[in-house]
C-alpha positions as CSV (number, residue, x, y, z in Angstrom):
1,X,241.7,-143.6,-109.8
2,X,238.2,-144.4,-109.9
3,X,237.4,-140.6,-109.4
4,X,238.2,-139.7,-112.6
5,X,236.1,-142.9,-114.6
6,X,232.9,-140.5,-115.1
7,X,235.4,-137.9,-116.0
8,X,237.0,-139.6,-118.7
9,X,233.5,-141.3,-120.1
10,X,232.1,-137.7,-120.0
11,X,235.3,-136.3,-122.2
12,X,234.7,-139.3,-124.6
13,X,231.0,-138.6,-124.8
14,X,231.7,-134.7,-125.0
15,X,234.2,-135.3,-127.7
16,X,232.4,-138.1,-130.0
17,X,228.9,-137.0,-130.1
18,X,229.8,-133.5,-131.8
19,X,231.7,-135.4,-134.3
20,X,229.1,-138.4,-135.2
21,X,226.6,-135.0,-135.5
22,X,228.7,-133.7,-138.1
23,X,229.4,-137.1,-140.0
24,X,225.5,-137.1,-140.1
25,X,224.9,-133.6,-141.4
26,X,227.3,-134.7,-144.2
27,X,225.5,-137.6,-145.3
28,X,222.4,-136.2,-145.2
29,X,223.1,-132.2,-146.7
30,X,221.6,-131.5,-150.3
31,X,224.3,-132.5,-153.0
32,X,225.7,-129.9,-155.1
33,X,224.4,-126.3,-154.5
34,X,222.0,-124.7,-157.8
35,X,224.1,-121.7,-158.6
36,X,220.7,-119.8,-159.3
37,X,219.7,-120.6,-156.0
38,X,222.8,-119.4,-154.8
39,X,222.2,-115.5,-156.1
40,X,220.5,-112.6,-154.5
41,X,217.1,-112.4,-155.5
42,X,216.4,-108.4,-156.0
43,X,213.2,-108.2,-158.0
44,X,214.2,-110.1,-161.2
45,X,216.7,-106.6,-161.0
46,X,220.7,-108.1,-161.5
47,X,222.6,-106.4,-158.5
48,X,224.7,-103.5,-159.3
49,X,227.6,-104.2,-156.7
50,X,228.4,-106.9,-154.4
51,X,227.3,-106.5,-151.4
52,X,230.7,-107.5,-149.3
53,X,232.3,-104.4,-151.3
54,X,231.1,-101.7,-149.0
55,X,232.5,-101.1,-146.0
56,X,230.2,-99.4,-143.3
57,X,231.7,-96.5,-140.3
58,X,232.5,-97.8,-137.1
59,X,230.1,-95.6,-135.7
60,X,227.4,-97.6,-137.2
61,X,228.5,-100.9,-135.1
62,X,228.9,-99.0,-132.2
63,X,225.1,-97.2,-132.6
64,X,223.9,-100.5,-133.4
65,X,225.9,-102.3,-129.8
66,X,224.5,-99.4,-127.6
67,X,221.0,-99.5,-129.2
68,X,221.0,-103.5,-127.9
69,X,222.5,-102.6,-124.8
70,X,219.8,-100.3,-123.7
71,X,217.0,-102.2,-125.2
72,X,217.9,-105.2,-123.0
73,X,218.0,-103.2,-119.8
74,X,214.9,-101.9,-121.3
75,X,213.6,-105.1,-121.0
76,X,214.8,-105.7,-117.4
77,X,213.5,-102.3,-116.3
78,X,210.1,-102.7,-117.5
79,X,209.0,-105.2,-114.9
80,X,210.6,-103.5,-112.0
81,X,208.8,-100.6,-113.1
């Protein structure tokens, strides 16, 4: 049974220390949000739509996946090259 001790004060560490991080960041966040701050800024312009309201093709995420794809092995070819 005394296997498992560092086991179970690792779980106990692994479980309180994101929570006490949290309780923290409460305490210490900003109070109540400015709702001015809270806009988009667009050049002193009011924005025409919202922005969530447009929905983009697939085909953009997928362009956009492959283009990281082959910029990383871009990256890992270049010093092999």
């Amino acid at each position: 049974m005394e296997h498992y001790v560092p086991i179970l004060v690792f779980s106990l560490i692994a479980i309180t220390v994101p929570i006490i991080l949290l309780l923290v960041a409460k305490l210490v966040r900003a109070g109540s949000p400015n709702p001015v701050k809270a806009e988009a800024y667009e050049c002193g312009v009011k924005a025409s739509t919202f922005a969530l309201d447009s929905r983009f093709s697939i085909r953009y995420y997928l362009i956009a996946v492959l283009f990281v794809v082959f910029d990383v092995e871009t990256i890992f070819l270049f010093p092999w090259a």
